[in-house]
N, C-alpha and C positions, 0 to 999 in steps of 0.2 A: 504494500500500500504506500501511498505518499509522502514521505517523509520516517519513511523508514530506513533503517541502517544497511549498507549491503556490503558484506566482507568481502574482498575478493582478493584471490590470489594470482599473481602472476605466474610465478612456478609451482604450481599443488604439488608435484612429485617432491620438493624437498620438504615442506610441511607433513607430509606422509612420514618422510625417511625421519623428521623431529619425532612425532610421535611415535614410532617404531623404539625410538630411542630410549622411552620414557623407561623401556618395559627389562633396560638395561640391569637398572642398581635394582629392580624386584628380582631379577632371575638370580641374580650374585646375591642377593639377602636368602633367597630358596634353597640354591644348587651348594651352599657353602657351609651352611648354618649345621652345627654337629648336635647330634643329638648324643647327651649323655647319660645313664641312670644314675641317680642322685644315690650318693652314699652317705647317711648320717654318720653324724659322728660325734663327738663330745662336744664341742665348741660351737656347731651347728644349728644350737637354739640361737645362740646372740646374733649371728650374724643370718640370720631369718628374719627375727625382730629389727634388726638395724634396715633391711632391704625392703619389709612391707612398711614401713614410715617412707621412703624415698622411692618407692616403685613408682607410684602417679607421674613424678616429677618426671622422671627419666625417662618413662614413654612420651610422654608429652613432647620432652628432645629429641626424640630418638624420629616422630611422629613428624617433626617441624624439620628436622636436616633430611628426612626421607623425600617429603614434597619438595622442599630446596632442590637437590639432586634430579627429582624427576622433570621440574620444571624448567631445568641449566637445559637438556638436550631439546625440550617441545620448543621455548624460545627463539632457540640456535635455528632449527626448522624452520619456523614459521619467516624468521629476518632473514633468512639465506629464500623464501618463499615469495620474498617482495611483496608484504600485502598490503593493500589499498581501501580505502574506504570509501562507495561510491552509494549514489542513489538516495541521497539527500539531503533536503533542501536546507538542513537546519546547519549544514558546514558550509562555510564558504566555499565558492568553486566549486562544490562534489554537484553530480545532477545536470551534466551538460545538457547545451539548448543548440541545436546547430540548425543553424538556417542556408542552404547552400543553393542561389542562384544558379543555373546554368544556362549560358548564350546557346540553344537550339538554333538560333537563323539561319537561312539561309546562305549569309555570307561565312556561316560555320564549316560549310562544303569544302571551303578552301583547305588545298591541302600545300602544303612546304615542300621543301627541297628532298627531304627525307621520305616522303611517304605519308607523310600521318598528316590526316585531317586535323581543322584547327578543333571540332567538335570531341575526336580522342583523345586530347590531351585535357581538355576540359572532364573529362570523365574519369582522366587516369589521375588528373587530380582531387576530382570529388571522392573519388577510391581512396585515396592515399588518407582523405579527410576523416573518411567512413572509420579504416580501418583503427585508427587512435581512440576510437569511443570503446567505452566499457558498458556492460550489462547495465539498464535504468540509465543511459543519456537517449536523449530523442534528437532524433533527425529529421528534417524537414524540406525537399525537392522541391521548387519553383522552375520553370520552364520562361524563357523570354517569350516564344512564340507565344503562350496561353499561361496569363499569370493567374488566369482566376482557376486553372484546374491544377492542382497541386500532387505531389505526393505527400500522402497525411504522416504529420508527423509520427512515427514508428519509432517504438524503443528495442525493438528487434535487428540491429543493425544488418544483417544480412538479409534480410527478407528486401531493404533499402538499396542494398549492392545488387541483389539478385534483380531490384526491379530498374535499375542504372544499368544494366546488362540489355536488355528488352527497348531502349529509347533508341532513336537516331534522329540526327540531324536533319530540319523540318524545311521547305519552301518558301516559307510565311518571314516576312523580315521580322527584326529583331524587334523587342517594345521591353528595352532597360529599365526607361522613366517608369511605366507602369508595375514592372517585374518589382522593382524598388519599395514603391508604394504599397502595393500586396503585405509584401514580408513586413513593411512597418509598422501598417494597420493591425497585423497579427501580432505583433509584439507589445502594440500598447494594450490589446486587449490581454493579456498573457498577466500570470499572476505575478512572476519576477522576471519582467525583460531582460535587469541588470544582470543578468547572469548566460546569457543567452550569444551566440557568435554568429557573425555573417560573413559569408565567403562568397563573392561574386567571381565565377568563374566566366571571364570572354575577353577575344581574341583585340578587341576596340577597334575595330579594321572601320575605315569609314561607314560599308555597304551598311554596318549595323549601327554606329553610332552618332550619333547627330549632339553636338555640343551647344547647338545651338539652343535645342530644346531644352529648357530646363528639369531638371527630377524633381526639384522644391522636395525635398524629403527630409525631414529632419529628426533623425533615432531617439528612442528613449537612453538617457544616461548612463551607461557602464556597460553599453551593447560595444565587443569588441564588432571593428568595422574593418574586413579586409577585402583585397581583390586580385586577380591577375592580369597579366598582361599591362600594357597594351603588346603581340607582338610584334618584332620589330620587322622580320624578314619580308623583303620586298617577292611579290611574287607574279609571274605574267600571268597576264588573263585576260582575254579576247571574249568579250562579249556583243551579244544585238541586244541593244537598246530599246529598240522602236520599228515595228511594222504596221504601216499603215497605209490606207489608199489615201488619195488627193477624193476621192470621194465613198462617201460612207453608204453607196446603192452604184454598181455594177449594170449595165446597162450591154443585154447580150444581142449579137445578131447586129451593132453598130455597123451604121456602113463606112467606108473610108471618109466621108465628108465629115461625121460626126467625129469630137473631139477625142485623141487618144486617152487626154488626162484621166479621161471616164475608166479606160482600165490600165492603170499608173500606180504601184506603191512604192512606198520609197523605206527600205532597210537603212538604218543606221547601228555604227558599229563602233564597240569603243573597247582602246584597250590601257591594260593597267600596269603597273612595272617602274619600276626604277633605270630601266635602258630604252627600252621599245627599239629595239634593232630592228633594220629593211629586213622586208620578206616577205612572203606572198601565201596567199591561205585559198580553200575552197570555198567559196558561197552558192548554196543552194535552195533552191525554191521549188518546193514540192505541192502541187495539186493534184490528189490522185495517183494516177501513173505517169502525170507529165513531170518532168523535172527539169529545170533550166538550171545547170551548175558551169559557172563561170569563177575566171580565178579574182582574186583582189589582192594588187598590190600596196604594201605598205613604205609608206617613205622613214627613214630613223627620225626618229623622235615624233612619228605623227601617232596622234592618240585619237583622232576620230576621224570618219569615213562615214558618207552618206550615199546609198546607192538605189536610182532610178530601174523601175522595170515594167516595162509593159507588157501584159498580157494579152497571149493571145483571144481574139474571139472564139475560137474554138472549143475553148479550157474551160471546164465547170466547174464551179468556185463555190457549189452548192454544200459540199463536206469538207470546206474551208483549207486553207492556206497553211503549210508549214513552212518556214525559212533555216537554214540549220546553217552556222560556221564550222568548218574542220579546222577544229584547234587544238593542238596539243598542250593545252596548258593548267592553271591552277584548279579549273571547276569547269564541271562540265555541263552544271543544270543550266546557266545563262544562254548557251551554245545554238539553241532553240529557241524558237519565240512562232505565235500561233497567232492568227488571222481570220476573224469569223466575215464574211463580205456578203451582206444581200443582194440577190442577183435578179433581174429582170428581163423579160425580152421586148419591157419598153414603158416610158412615162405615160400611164393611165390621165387626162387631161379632164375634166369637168369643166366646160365655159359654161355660165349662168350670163348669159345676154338676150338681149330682145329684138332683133334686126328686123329691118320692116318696116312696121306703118309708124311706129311711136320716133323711128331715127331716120324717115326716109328726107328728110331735109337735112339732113348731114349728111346720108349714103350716097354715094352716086359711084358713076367707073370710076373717078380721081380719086374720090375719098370712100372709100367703103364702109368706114366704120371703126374702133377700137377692137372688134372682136376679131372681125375680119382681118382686122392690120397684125394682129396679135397670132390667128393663124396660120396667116402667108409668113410669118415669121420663124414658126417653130414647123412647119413643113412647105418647106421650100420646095421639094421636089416629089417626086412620086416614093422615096425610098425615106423615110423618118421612122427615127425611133418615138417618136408622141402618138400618142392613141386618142386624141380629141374629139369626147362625146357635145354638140352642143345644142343648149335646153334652154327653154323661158324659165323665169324663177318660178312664176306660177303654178307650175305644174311640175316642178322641181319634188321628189320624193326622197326616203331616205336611204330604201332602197339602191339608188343612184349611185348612192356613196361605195358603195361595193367594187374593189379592189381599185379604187380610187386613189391616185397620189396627190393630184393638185389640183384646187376650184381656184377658178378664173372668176373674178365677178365685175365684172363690167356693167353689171345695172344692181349693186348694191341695194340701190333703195326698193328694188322691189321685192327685198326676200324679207318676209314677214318674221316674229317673233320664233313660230314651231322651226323654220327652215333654218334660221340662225341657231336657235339650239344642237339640231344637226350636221352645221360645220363646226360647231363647236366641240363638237363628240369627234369630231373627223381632225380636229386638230391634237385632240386629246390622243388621239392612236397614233400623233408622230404624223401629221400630214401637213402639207403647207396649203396658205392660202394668202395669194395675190387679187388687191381689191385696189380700181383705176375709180376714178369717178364717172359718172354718167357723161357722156359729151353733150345730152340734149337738154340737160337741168342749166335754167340757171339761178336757181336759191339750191343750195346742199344742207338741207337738214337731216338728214339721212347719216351723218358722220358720226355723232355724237355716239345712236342704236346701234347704228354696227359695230365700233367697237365694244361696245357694251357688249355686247353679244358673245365677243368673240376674245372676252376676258381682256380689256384692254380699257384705259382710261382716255384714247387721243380722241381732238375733236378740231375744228377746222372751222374756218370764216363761213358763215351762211351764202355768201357771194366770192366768186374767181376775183382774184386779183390781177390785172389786165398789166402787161408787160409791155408800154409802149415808148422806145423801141424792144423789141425783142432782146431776151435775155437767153446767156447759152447755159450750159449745164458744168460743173465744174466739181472734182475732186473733195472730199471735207476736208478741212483744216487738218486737224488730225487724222492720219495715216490708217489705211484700211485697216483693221483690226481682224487679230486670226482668227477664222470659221466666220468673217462674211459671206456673204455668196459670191461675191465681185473680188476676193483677193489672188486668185487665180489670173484674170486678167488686170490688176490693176494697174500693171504695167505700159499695157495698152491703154486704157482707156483715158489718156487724159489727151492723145493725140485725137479721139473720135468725140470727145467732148465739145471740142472748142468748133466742129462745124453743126452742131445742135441748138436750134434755136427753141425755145417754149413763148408763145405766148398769151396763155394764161396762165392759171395755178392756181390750187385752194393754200389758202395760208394756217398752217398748221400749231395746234395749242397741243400743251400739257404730252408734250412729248420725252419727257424727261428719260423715264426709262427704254428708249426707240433707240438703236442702233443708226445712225444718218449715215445712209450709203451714198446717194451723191446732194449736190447740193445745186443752187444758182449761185448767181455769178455774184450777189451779195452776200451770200453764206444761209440761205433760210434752204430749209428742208425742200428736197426734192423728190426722193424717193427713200423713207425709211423702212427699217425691220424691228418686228419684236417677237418676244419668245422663248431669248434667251436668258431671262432670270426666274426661271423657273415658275412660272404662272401655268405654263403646259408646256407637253413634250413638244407642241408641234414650234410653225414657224408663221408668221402674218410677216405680208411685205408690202407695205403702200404707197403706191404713186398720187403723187398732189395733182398729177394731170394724166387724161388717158392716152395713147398714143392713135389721136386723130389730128387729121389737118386743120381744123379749128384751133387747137390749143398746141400745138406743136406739128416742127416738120420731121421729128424724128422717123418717122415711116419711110420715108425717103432717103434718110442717109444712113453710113456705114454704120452706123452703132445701134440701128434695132435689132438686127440679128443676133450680134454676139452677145448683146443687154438682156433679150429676153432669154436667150440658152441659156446664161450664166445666173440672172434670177430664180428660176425655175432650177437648173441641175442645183444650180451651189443652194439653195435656200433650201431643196429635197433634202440633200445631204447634211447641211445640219438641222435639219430638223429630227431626221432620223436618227437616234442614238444607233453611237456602234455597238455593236455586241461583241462587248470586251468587259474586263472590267482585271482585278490584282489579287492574286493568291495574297490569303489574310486577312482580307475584306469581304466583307458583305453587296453582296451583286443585283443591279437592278435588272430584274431578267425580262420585268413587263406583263401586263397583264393579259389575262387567258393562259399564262405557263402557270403550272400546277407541280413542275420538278424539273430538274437538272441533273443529268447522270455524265459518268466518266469513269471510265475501268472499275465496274462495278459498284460503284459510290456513288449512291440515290441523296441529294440532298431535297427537301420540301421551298414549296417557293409561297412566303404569306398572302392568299389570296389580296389583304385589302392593302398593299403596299407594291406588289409584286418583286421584293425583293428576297434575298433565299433565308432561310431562319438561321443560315448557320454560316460562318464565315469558312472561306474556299479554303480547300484544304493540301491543294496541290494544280498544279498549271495544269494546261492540255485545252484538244478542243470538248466543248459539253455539250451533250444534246440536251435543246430543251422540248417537252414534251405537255400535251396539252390537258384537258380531264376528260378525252376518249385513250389517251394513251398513245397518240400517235404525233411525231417527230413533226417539231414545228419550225425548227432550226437549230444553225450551230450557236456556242456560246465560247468565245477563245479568252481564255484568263492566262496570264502570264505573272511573272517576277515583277515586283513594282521596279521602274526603270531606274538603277542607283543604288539597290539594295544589296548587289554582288560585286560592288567596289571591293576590290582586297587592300587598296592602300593602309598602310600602317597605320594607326592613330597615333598623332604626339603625343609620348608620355609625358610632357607638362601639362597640355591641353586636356587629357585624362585626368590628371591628378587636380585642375583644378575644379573640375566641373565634378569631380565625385565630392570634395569638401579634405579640409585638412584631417577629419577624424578618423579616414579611412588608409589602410596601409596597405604598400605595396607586397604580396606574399612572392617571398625566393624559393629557390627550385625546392627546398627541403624543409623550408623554416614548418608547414601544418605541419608535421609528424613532428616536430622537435617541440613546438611550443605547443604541442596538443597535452605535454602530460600532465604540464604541473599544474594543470586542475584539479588533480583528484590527489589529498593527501596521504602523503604515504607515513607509514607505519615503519618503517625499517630502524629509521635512528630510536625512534622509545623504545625499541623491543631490544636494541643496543644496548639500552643504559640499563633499561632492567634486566639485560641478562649478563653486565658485567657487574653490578651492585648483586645479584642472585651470587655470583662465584666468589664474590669477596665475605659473602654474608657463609657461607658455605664452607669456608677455609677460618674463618673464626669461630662460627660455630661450632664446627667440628672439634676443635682441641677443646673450646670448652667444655664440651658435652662429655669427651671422654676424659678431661680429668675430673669432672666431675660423678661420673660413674665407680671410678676410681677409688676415687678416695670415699663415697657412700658407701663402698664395699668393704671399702682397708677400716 
């Protein structure tokens, strides 16, 4: 029980061999002792009488030098036995408390010069740690990857080794800060922290440690506080960073007209080391059975490489993307990286326009309209990848919405309250929607509802603002920002700007949250987007003016084409999340998935978030699956990009972000400075059994002149 006493011996065989001893001075008092028949005799009454007045005495001496003698060899045993006193709480030090961190991450893969993983020396040091505990100290496993699942502290040390046997090195990057925090919380709760020891065992290699972030952890008082590492050995290591397409929807059956970028990812690659010598490695791209492997040269001292590749149309991209480098170097999990790409054999089109009687005073052969201008745009010729259905909004269904990627609304104002709530739904599943103004309005009160509609606060002048002379279209002030739809060509577009004239334009309010893709030539909104702070998955993109000859001549000149392709692809593509997400983390996988599977690992996906209940447990690609049970798509998780840096950490920059309380542990110091916690017994059992042999050696003469002379 708790606070009980626990004797323990180091060597029991010679505690054995002491009492064996005891049973010495009995056999020599047995084997020796004569027996004689008593012969009376004349003189033999007195000295009878003289012997029964003094018998009491002299057994009593006889009785006291006997135990003396037995207790000189038990002594000798037990202090030649080494014994210790463990197991509780009421001696200082006895009762150890060991709390032992272990860096599982991923950047623990790495292995040295030797052979040996940074994660086996972490192990053969929590071994080394194990091993110094005695019977009643408790041990306590923390894991970096998962600090809230622990091994429970166990006073059975081997059952603790045995289950440090059974671990290995996980995917999931490192999380020290929190690992920290775990074991603290568990110590204030603890009945005497003060007595308790912490040993953070990792390798501090960048991929896992971040100095930036702070731990804020601060120990209860007389917690000793150690750690290993940081190590030093620089070691090569070639990893891909990052695969990704220039767009996040694949586009099959393109014809040569249509843009390559459509099927374009770009591999980067990065490597780690203290030399980075020239040399040349394999890069491969696997889809299926196709494989494109080219070589990649490296220059000395270059550390990063980014590489273009277009795919062919032929290549089904439907069971996703592997990329692999042939490296011979520190770790081999970053080596690989995985690519999920939804694929199409073409942009499904919705225009919501009204052509006809209500716009036949703007339609004519010159000017046909915005809907019309907007279609000769996206099918130029008889071979287009656009699918465009087009519908009065009146009669607009929801139905319609069906496999639907992008509404066109060019008569905004005529889609009532129910029809807005279903592109509202249609934006929600990651769909875009591009809204022009009416060209035949001229009061716009229509602005306000629609964006109401369509989860948005912008709202716009009741009346155009009339641009007399004509204004052109012009770049924003600040620089396209990445995952516009237009930052593909932004390069271009500032030479196709400056022959575009607009003139008119609705003047736009409460645009705060709006992405401003391009602008006039004052700087006011020309064409913005939103949707990207998380209101919905999808994307809204709006023009302040529709592309008719009325309010502009864009129709006409070089920039309607590439404008509306690049609106439409690039606004598809982010609108649509990719399906990726980072081993460690929790995955938005989307709704109508019901699980996620990967070499036999079913993880649940929470219907009202659709995110997976359980954070990723290892890379690869995932299927995800719907609640018929049938495969709805890939899901590619990888290494979070950074995580498998093997550079060293500074052991200053370590030492000071852990706090001065904490000590650096050398190769041997746990076994050495594990013992003298438990008291040991050797020197008292010393002094009492050199005070036993003095007390022994005077006794002795006394006892027998005292026999002596009661007899003389």
């Amino acid at each position: 029980m708790p606070g009980d006493l626990a004797f323990i011996l180091i060597s029991p065989w010679m505690a054995v061999a002491g009492a064996v001893g005891v049973s010495i001075p009995l056999l020599i008092h047995l084997l020796f002792r004569r027996r004689r028949k008593p012969v009376k005799w004349a003189a033999m009454l007195f000295l009878e009488e003289a012997w029964s007045s003094r018998r009491k005495r002299i057994r009593l001496e006889q009785m006291i030098l006997l135990f003396i003698r037995c207790a000189i060899p038990v002594l000798l045993g037990l202090a030649l036995a080494q014994p210790v006193l463990d197991g509780s709480r009421l001696l200082p030090g006895s009762g150890r408390s060991i709390h032992l961190i272990i860096d599982d991450g991923v950047v623990s893969n790495t292995t040295n010069s030797s052979g040996q993983r940074d994660f086996d020396i972490h192990i053969e040091r929590a071994t080394s740690i194990l091993e110094s505990l005695k019977p009643g100290d408790r041990a306590v496993v923390t894991l970096t990857t998962d600090p809230k699942s622990t091994q429970a502290g166990a006073t059975d040390v081997g059952t603790t080794m045995n289950w440090l046997k059974t671990i290995s090195p996980s995917e999931q990057p490192s999380r020290i800060p929190d690992a920290l925090m775990k074991v603290r919380d568990e110590l204030v709760e603890s009945e005497s922290p003060g007595s308790s020891e912490v040993y953070l065992l990792s390798s501090f290699r960048e991929g896992g440690f971040d100095p930036d972030i702070d731990h804020e952890t601060e120990f209860p008082e007389g917690v000793s506080l150690s750690y290993s590492g940081p190590f030093e050995e620089h070691t090569e290591n070639t990893r891909i960073n990052r695969l990704e397409p220039l767009r996040n929807i694949r586009i099959e059956r393109s014809s040569a007209n249509d843009p390559s970028i459509d099927r374009t990812i770009m591999i980067e690659l990065e490597r780690d080391g203290n030399m980075l010598p020239g040399t040349s490695m394999r890069l491969n791209t696997i889809i299926g059975s196709w494989n494109d492997s080219r070589t990649i040269t490296w220059e000395k001292g270059e550390s990063t490489k980014t590489v273009g590749m277009e795919l062919p149309n032929e290549v089904d991209v439907s069971n996703g993307i592997k990329a692999h480098v042939e490296s011979d170097d520190s770790m081999s999990i970053d080596d690989s990286r995985y690519l999920a790409l939804e694929s199409s054999e073409a942009i499904h089109v919705l225009l919501l326009d009204r052509p006809g009687e209500d716009n036949r005073v703007f339609e004519s052969r010159s000017n046909p309209g915005a809907g019309r201008w907007i279609q000769y745009a996206l099918q130029p010729g008889s071979k287009s990848t656009y699918r465009i259905l087009e519908m009065d909004p009146s009669v607009f269904q929801m139905v319609d919405l069906h496999d639907v990627d992008v509404v066109i609304l060019t008569r905004p104002d005529l889609v009532d309250r129910t029809s807005g709530s279903w592109i509202r739904t249609h934006l929600d599943s990651g769909g875009l929607v591009l809204v022009t103004p009416p060209e035949s309005l001229s009061t716009h009160e229509w602005v306000a509802s629609t964006s109401s509609q369509l989860g948005l606060s912008w709202n716009a002048s009741m009346e155009p603002r009339i641009h007399d002379p004509s204004t052109s279209l012009a770049m924003p002030t600040d620089p396209v920002n990445t995952g516009s739809p237009l930052e593909l060509i932004s390069a271009e577009l500032p030479a196709l700007l400056e022959t575009t004239q607009v003139h008119q334009s609705l003047e736009m309010k409460n645009i705060e949250s709006a992405n401003v893709l391009l602008t006039l030539e004052d700087g006011s909104p020309a064409i913005i987007s939103g949707g990207s702070r998380g209101v919905f998955p999808g994307n809204v993109i709006f023009m302040t003016f529709p592309p008719s000859m009325n309010w502009t001549d864009m129709p006409t000149r070089p920039l309607m084409v590439p404008l509306f392709h690049e609106l439409i692809r690039g606004g598809l593509s982010s609108a649509r999340k990719s399906s990726s997400g980072f081993v460690g983390e929790f995955v938005d996988a989307g709704h109508g998935v019901v699980s996620i599977s990967n070499d036999g690992v079913r993880i649940p996906i929470i219907e009202e978030t659709g995110t997976t209940s359980t954070s990723i447990p290892n890379r690869g690609l995932w299927t995800m699956f719907d609640n018929r049970g049938a495969a709805v798509g890939q899901l590619a998780l990888n290494t979070r990009p950074g995580s498998t840096d093997t550079t060293p950490g500074d052991p200053e920059t370590v030492s000071n972000w852990l706090g001065g309380e904490w000590t650096r542990l050398e190769s041997d110091s746990t076994r050495t400075a594990s013992h003298g916690n438990h008291p040991s017994l050797v020197f008292p059992l010393l002094l009492i059994l050199a005070i036993l042999v003095i007390l022994e050696t005077v006794m002795g003469r006394m006892f027998t002149r005292s026999i002596h002379s009661g007899v003389g």
